[in-house]
mmCIF file of the N, C-alpha and C atoms, coordinates in Angstrom:
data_MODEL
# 
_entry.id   MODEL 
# 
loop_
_atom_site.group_PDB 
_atom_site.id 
_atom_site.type_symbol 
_atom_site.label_atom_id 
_atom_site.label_alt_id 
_atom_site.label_comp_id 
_atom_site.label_asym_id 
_atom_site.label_entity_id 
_atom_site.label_seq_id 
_atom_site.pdbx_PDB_ins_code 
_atom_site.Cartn_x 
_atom_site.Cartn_y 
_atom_site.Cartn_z 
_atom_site.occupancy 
_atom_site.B_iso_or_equiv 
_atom_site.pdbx_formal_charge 
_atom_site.auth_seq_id 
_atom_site.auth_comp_id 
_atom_site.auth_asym_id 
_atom_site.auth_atom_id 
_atom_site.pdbx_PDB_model_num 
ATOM 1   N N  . UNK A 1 1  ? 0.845  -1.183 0.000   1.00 0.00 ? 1  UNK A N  1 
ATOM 2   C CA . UNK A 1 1  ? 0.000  0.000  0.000   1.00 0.00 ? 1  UNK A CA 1 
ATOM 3   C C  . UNK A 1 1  ? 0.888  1.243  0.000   1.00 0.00 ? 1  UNK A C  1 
ATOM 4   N N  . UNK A 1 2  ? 0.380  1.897  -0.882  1.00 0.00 ? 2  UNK A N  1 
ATOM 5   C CA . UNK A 1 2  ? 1.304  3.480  -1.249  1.00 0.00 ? 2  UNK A CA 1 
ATOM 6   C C  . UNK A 1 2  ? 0.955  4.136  -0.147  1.00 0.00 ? 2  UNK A C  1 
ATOM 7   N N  . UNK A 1 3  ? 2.351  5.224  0.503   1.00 0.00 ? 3  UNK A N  1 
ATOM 8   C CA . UNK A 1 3  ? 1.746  6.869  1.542   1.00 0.00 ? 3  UNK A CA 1 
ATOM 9   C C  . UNK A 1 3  ? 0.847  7.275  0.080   1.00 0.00 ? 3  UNK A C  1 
ATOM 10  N N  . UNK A 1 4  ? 0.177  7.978  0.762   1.00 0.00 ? 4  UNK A N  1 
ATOM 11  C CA . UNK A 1 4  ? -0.203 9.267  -0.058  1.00 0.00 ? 4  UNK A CA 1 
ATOM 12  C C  . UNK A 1 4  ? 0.341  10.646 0.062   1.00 0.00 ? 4  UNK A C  1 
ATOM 13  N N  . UNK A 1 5  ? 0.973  11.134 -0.741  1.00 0.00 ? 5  UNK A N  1 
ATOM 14  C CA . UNK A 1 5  ? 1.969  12.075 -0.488  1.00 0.00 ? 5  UNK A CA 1 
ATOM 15  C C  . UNK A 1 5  ? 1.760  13.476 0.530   1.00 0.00 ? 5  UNK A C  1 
ATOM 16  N N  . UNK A 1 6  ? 2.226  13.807 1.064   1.00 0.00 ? 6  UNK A N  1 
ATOM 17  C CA . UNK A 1 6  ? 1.691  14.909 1.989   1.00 0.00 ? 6  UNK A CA 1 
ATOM 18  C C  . UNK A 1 6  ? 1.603  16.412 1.248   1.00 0.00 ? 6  UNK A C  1 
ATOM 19  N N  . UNK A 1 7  ? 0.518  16.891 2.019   1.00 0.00 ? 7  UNK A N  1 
ATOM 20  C CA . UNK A 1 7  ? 0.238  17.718 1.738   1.00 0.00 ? 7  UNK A CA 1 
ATOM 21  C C  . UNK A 1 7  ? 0.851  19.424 2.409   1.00 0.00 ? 7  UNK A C  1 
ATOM 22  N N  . UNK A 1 8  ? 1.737  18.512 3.420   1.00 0.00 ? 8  UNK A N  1 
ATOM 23  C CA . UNK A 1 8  ? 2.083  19.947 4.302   1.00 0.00 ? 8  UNK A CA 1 
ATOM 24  C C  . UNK A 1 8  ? 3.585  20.391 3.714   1.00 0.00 ? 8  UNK A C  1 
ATOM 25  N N  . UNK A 1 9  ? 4.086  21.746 3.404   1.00 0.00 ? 9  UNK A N  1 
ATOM 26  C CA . UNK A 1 9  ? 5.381  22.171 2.684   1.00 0.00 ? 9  UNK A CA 1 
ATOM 27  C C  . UNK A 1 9  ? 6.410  21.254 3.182   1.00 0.00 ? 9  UNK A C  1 
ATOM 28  N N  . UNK A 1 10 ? 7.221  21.067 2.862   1.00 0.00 ? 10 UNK A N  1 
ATOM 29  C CA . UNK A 1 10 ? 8.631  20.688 3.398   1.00 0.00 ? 10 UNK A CA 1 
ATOM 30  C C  . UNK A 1 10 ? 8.894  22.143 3.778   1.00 0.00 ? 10 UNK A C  1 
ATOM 31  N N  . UNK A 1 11 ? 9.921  21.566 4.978   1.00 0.00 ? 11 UNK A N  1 
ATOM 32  C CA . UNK A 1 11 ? 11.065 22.844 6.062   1.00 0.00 ? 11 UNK A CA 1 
ATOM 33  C C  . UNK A 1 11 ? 11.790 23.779 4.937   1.00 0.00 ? 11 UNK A C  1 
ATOM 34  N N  . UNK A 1 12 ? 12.144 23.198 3.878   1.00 0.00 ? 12 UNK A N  1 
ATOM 35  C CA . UNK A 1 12 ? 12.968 23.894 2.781   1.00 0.00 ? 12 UNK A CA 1 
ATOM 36  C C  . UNK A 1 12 ? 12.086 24.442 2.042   1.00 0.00 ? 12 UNK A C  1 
ATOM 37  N N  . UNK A 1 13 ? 10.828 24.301 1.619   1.00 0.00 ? 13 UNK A N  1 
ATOM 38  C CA . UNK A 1 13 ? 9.910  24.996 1.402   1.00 0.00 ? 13 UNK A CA 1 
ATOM 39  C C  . UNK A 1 13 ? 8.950  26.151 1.815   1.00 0.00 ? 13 UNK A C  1 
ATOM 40  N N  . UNK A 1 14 ? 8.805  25.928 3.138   1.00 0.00 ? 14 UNK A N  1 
ATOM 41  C CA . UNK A 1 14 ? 8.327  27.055 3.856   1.00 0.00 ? 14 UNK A CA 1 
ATOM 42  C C  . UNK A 1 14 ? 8.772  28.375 3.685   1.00 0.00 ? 14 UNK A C  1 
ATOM 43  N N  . UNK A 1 15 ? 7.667  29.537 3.876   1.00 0.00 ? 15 UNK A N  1 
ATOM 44  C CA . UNK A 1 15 ? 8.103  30.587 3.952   1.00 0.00 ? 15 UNK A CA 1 
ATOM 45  C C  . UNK A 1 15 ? 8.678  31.190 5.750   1.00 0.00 ? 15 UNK A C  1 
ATOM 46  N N  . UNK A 1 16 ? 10.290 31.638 5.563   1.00 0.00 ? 16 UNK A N  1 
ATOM 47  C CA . UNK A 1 16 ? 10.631 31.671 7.099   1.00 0.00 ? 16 UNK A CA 1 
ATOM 48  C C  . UNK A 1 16 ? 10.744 33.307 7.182   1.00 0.00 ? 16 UNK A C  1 
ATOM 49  N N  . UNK A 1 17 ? 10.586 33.755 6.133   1.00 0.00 ? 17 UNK A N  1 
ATOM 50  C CA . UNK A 1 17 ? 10.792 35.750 6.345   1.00 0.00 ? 17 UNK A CA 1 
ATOM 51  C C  . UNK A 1 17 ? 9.806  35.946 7.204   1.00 0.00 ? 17 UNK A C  1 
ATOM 52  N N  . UNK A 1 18 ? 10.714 36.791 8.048   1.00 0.00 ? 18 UNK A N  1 
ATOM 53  C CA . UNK A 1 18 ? 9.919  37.493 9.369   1.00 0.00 ? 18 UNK A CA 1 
ATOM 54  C C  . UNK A 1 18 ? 8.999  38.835 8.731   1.00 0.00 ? 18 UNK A C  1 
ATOM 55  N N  . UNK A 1 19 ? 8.410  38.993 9.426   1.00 0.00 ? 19 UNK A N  1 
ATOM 56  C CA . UNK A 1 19 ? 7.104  40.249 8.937   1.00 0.00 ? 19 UNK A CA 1 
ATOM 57  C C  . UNK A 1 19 ? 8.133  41.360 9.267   1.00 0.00 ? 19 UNK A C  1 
ATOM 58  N N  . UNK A 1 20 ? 9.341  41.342 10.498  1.00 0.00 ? 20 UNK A N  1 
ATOM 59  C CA . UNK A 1 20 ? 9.058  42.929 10.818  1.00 0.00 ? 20 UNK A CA 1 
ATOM 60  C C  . UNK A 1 20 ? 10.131 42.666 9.678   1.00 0.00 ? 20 UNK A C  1 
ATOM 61  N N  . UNK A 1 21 ? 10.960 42.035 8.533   1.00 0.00 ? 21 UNK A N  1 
ATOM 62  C CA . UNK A 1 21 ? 11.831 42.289 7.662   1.00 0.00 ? 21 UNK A CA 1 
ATOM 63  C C  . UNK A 1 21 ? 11.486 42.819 6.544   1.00 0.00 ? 21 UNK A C  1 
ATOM 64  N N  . UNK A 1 22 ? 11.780 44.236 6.001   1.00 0.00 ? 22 UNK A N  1 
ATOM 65  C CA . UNK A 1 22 ? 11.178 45.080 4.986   1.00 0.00 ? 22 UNK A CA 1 
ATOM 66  C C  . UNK A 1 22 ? 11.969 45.532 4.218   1.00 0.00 ? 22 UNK A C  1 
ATOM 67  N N  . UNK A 1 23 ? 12.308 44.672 2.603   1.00 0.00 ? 23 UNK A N  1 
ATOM 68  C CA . UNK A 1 23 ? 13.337 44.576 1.562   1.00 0.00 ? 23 UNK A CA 1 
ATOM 69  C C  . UNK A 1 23 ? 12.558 45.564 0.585   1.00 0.00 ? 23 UNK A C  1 
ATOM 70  N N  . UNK A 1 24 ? 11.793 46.134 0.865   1.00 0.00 ? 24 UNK A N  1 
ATOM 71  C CA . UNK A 1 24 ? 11.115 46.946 -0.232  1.00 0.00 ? 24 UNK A CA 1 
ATOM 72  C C  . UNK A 1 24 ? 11.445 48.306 -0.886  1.00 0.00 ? 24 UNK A C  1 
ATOM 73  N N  . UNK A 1 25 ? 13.149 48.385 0.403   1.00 0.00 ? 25 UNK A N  1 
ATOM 74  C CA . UNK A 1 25 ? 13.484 49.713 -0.318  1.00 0.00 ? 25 UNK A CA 1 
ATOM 75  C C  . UNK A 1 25 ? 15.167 49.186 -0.965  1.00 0.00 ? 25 UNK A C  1 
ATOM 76  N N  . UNK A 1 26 ? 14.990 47.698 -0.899  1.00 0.00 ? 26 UNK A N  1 
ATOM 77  C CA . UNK A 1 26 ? 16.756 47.349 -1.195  1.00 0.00 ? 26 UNK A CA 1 
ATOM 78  C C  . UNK A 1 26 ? 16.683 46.918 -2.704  1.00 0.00 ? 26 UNK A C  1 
ATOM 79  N N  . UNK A 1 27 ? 18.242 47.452 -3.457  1.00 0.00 ? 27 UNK A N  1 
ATOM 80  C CA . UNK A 1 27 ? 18.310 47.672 -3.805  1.00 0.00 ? 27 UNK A CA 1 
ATOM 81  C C  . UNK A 1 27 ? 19.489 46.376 -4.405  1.00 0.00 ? 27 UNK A C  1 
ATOM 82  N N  . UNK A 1 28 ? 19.163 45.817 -5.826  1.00 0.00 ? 28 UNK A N  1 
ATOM 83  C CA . UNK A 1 28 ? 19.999 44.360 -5.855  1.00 0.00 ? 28 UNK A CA 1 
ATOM 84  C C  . UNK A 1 28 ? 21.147 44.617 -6.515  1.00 0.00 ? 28 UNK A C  1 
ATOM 85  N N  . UNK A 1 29 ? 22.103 43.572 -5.818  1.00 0.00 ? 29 UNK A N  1 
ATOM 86  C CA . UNK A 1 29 ? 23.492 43.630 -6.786  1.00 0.00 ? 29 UNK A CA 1 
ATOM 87  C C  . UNK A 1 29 ? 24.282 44.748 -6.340  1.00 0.00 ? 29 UNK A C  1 
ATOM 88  N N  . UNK A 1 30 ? 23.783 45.402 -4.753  1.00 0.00 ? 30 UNK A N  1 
ATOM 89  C CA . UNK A 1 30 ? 24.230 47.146 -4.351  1.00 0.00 ? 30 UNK A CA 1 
ATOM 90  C C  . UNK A 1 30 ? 25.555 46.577 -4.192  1.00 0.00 ? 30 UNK A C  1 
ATOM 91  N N  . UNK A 1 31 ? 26.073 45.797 -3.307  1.00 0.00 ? 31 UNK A N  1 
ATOM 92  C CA . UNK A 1 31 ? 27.431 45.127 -2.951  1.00 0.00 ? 31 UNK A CA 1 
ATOM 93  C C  . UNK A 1 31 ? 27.977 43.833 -3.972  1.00 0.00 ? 31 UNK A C  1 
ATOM 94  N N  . UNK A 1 32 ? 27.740 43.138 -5.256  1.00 0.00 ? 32 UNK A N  1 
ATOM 95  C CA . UNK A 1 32 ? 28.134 42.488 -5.695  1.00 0.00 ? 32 UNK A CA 1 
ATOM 96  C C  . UNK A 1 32 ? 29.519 43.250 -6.447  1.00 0.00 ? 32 UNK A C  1 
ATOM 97  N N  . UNK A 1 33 ? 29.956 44.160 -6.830  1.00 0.00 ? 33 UNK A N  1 
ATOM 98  C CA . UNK A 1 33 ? 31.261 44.277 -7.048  1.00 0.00 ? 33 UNK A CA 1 
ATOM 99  C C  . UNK A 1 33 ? 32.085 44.119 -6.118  1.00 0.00 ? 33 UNK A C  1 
ATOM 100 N N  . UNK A 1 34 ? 31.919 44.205 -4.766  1.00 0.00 ? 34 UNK A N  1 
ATOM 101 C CA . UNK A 1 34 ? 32.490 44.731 -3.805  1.00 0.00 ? 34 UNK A CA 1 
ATOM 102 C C  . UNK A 1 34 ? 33.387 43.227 -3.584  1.00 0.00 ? 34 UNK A C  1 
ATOM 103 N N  . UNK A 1 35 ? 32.125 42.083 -3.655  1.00 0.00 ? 35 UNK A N  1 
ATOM 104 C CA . UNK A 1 35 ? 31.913 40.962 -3.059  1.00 0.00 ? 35 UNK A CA 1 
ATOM 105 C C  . UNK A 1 35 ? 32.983 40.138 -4.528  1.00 0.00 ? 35 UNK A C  1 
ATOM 106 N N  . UNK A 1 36 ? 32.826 40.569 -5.577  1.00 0.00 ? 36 UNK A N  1 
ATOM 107 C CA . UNK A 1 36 ? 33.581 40.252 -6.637  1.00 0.00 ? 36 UNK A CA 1 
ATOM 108 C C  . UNK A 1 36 ? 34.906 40.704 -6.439  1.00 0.00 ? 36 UNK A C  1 
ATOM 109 N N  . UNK A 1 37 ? 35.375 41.677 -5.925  1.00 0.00 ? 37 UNK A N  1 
ATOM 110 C CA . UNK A 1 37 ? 36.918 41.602 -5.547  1.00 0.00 ? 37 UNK A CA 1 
ATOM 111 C C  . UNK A 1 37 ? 37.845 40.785 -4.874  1.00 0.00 ? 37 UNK A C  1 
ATOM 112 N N  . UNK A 1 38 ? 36.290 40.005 -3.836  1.00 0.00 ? 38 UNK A N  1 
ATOM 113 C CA . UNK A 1 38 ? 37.278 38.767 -2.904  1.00 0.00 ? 38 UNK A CA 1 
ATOM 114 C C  . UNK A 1 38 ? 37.965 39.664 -1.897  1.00 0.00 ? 38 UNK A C  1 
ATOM 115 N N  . UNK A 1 39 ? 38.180 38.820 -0.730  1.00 0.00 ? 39 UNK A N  1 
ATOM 116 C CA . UNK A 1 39 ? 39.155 39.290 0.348   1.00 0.00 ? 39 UNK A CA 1 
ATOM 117 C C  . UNK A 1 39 ? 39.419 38.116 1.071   1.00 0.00 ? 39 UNK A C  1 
ATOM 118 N N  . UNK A 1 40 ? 40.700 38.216 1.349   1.00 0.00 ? 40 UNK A N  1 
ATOM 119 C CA . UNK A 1 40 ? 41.551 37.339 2.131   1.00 0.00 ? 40 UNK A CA 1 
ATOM 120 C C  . UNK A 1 40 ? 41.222 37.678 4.093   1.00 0.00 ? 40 UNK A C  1 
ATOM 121 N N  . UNK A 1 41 ? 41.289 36.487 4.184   1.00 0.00 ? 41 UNK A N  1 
ATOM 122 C CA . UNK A 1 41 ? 41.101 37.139 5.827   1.00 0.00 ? 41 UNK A CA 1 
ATOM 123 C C  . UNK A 1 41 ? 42.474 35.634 6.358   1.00 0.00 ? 41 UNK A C  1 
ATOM 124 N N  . UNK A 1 42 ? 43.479 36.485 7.551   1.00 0.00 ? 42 UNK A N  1 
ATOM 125 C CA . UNK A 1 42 ? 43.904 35.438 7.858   1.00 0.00 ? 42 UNK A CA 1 
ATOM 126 C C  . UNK A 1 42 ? 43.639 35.846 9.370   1.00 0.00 ? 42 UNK A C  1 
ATOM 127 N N  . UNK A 1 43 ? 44.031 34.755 10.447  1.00 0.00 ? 43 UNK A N  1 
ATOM 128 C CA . UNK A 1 43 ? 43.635 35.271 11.828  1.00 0.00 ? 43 UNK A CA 1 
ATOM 129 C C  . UNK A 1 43 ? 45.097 35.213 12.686  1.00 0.00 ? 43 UNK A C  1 
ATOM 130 N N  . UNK A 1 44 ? 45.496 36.089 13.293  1.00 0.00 ? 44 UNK A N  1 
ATOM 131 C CA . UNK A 1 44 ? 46.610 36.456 13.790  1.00 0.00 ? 44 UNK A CA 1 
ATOM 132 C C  . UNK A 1 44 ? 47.032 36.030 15.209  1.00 0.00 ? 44 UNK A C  1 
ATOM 133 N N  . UNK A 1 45 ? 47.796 35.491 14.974  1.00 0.00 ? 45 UNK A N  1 
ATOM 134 C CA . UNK A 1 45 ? 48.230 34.296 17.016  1.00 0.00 ? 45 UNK A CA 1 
ATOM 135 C C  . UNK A 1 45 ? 48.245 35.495 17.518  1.00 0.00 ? 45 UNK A C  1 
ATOM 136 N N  . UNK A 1 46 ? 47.152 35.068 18.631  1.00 0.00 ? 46 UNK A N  1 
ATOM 137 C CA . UNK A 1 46 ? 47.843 36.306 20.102  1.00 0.00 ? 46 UNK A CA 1 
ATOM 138 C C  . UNK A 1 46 ? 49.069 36.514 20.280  1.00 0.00 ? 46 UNK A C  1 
ATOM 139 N N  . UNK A 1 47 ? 50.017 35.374 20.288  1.00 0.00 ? 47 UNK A N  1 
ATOM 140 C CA . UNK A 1 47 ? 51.272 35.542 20.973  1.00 0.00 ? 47 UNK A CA 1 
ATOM 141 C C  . UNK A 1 47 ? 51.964 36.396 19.793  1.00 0.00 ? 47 UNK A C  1 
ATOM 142 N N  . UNK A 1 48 ? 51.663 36.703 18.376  1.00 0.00 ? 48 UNK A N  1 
ATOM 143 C CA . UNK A 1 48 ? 52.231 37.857 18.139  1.00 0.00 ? 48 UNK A CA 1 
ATOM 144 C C  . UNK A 1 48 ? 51.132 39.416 17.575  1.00 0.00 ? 48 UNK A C  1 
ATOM 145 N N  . UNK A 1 49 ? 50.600 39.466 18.615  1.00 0.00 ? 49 UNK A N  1 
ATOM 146 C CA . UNK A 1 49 ? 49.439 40.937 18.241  1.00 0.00 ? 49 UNK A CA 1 
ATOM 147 C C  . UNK A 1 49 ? 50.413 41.418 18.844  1.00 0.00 ? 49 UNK A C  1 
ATOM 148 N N  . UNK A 1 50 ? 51.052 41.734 20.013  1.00 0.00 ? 50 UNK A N  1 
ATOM 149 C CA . UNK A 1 50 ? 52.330 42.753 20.549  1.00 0.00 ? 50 UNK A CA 1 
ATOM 150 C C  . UNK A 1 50 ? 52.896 43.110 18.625  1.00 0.00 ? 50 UNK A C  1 
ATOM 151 N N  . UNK A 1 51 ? 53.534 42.461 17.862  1.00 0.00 ? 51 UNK A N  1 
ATOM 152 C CA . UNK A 1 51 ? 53.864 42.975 16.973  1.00 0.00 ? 51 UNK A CA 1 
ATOM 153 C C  . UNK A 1 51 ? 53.223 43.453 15.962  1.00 0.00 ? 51 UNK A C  1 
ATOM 154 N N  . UNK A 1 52 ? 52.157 42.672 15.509  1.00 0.00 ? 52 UNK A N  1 
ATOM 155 C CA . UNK A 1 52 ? 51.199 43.025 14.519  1.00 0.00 ? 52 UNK A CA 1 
ATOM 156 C C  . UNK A 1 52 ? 50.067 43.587 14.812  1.00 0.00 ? 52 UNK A C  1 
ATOM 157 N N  . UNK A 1 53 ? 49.987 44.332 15.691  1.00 0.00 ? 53 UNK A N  1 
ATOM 158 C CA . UNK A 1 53 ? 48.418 44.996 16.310  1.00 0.00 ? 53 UNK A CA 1 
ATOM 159 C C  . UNK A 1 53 ? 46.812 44.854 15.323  1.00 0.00 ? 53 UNK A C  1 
ATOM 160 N N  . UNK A 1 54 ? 47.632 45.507 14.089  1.00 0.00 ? 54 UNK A N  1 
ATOM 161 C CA . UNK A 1 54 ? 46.437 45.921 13.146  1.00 0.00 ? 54 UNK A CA 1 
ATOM 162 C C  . UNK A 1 54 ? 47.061 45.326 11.333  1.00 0.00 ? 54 UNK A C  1 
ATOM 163 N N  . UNK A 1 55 ? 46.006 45.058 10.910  1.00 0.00 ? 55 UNK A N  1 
ATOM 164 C CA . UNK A 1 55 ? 46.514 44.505 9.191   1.00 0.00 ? 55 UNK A CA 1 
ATOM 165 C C  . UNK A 1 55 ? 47.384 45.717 8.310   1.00 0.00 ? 55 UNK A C  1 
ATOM 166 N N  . UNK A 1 56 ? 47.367 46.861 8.913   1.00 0.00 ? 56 UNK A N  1 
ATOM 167 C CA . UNK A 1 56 ? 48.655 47.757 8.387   1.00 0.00 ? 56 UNK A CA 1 
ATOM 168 C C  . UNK A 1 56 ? 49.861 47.335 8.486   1.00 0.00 ? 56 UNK A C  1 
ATOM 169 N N  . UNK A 1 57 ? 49.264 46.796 9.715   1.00 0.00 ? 57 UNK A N  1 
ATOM 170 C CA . UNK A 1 57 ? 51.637 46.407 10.172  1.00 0.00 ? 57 UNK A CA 1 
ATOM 171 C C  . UNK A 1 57 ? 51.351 44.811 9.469   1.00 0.00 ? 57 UNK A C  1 
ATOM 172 N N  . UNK A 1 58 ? 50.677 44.189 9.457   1.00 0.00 ? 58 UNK A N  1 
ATOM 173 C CA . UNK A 1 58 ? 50.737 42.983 8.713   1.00 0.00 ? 58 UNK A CA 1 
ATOM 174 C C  . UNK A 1 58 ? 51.350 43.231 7.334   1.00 0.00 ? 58 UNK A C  1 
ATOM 175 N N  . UNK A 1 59 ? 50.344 43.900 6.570   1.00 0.00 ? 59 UNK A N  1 
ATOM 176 C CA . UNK A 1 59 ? 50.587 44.223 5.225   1.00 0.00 ? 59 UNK A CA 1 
ATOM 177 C C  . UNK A 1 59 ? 52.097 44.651 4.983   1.00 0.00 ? 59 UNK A C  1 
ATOM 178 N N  . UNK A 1 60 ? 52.305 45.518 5.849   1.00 0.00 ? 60 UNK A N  1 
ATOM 179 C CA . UNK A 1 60 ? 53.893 46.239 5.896   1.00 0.00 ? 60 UNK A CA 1 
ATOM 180 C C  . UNK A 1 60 ? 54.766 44.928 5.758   1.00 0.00 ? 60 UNK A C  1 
ATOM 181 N N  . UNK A 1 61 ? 54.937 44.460 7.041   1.00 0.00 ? 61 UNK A N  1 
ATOM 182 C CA . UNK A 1 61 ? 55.782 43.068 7.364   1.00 0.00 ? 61 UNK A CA 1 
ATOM 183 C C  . UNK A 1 61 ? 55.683 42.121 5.554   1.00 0.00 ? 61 UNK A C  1 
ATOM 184 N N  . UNK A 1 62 ? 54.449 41.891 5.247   1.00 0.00 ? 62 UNK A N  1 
ATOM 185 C CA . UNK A 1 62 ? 54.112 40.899 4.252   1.00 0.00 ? 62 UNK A CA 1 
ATOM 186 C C  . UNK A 1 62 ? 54.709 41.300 3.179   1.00 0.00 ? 62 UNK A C  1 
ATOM 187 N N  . UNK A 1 63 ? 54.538 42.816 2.780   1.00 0.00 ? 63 UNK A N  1 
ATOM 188 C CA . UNK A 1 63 ? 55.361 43.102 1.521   1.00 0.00 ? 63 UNK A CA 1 
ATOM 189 C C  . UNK A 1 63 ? 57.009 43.322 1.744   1.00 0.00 ? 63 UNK A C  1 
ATOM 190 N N  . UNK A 1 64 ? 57.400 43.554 3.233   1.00 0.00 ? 64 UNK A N  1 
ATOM 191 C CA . UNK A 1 64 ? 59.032 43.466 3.198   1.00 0.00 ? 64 UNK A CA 1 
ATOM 192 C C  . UNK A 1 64 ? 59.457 42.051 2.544   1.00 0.00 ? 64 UNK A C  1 
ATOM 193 N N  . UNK A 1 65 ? 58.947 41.133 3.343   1.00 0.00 ? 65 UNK A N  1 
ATOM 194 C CA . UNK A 1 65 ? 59.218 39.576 3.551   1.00 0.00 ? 65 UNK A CA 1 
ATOM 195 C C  . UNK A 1 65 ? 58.791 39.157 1.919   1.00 0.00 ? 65 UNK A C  1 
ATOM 196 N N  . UNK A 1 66 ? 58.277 40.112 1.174   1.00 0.00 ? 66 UNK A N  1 
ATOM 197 C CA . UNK A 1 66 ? 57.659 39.496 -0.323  1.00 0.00 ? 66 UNK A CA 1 
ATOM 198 C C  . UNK A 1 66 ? 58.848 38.715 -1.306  1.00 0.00 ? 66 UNK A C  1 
ATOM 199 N N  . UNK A 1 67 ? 59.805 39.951 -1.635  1.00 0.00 ? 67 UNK A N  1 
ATOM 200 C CA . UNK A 1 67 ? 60.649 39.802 -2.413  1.00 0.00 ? 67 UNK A CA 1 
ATOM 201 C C  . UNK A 1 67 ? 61.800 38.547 -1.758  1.00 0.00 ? 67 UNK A C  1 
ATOM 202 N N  . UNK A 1 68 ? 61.960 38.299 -0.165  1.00 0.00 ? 68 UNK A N  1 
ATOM 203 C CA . UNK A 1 68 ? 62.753 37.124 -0.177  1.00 0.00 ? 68 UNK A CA 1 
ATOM 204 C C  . UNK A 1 68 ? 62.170 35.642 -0.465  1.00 0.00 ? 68 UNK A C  1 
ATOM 205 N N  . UNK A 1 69 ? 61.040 36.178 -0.059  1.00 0.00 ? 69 UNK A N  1 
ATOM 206 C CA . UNK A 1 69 ? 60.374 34.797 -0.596  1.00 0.00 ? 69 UNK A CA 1 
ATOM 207 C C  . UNK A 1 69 ? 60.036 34.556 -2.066  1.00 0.00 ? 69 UNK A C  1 
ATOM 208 N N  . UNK A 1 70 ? 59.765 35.476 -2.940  1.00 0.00 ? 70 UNK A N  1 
ATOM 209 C CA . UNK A 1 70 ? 59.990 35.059 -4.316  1.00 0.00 ? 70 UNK A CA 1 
ATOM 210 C C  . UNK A 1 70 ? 61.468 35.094 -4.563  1.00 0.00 ? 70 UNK A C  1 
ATOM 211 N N  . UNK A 1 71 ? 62.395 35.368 -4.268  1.00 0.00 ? 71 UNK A N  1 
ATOM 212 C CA . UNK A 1 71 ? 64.126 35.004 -4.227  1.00 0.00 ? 71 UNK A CA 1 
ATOM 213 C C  . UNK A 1 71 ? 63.859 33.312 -4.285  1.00 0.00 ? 71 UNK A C  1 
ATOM 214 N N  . UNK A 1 72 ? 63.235 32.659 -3.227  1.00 0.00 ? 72 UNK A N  1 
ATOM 215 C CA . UNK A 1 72 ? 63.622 31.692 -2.449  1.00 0.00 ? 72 UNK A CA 1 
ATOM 216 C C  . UNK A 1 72 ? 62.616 30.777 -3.243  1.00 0.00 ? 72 UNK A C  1 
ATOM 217 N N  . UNK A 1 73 ? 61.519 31.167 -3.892  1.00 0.00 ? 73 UNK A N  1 
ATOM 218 C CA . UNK A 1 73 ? 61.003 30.019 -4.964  1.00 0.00 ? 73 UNK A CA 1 
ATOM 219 C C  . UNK A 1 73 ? 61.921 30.279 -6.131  1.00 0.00 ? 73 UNK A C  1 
ATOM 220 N N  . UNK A 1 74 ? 62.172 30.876 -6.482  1.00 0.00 ? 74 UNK A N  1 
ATOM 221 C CA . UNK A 1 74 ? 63.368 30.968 -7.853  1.00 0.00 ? 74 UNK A CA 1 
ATOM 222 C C  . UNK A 1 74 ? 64.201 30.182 -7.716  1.00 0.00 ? 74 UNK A C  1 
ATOM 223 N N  . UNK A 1 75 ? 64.932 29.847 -6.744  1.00 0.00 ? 75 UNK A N  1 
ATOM 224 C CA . UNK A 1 75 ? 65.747 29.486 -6.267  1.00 0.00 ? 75 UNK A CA 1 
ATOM 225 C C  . UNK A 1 75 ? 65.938 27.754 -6.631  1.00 0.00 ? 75 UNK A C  1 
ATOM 226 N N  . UNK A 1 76 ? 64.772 27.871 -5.811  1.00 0.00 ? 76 UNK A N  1 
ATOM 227 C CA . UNK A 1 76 ? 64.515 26.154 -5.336  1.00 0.00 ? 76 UNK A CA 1 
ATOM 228 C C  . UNK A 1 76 ? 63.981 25.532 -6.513  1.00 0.00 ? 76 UNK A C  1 
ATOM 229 N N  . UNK A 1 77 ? 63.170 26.470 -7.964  1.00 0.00 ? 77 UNK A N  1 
ATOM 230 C CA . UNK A 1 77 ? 62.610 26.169 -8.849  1.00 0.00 ? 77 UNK A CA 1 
ATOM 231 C C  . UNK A 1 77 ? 64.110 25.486 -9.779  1.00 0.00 ? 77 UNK A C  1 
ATOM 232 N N  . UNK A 1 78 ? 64.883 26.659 -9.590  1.00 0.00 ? 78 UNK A N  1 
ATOM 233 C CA . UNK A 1 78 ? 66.435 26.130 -10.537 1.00 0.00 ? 78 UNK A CA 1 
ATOM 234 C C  . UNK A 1 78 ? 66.618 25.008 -10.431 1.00 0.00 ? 78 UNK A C  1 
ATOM 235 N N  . UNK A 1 79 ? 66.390 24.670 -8.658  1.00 0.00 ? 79 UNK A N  1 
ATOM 236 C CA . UNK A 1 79 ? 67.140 23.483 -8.350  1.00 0.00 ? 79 UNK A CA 1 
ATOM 237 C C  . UNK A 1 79 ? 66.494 22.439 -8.474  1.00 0.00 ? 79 UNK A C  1 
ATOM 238 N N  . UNK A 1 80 ? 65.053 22.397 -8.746  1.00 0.00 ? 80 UNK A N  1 
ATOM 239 C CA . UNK A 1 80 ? 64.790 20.896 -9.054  1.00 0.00 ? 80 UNK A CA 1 
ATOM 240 C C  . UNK A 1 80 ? 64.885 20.746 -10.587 1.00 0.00 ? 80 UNK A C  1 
ATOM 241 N N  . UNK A 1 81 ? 64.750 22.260 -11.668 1.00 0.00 ? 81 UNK A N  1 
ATOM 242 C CA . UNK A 1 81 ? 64.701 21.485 -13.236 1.00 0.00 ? 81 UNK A CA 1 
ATOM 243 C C  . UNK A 1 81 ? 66.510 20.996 -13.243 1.00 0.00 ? 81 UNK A C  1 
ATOM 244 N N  . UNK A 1 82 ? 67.299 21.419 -12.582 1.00 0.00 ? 82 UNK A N  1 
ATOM 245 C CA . UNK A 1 82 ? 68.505 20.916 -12.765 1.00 0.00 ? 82 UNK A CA 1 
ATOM 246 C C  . UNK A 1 82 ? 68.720 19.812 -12.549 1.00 0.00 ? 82 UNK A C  1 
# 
């Protein structure tokens, strides 16, 4: 003997928007470039915020440290086609 299929929505179906939520003055796609640029987020050990307080001094530090570290794939790249 067959269920007979139900008649009540599925959970994924239901409507869950709250009443007091009022999209009627928004405006679409307002942040999709923004969101198209991408951003990196990394999260910073306590044990060094004394040095890096804020993503300025990160950034700073990251672009000193840039150029040895592309030195240091060049490097190692030589050494394995050799």
């Amino acid at each position: 003997m067959k269920k007979k299929a139900s008649r009540r929505k599925r959970d994924c179906e239901r409507d869950t928007m709250r009443p007091e939520y009022d999209f009627s003055k928004g405006v679409r796609g307002v942040t999709a470039a923004r969101y198209d640029q991408g951003t990196n987020i990394a999260v910073i050990d306590p044990q060094v915020l004394d040095v890096f307080p804020d993503a300025d001094t990160v950034n700073r530090a990251l672009r000193a440290l840039a150029p040895v570290i592309r030195q240091q794939r060049k490097v190692s790249t030589k050494r394995r086609s050799a």
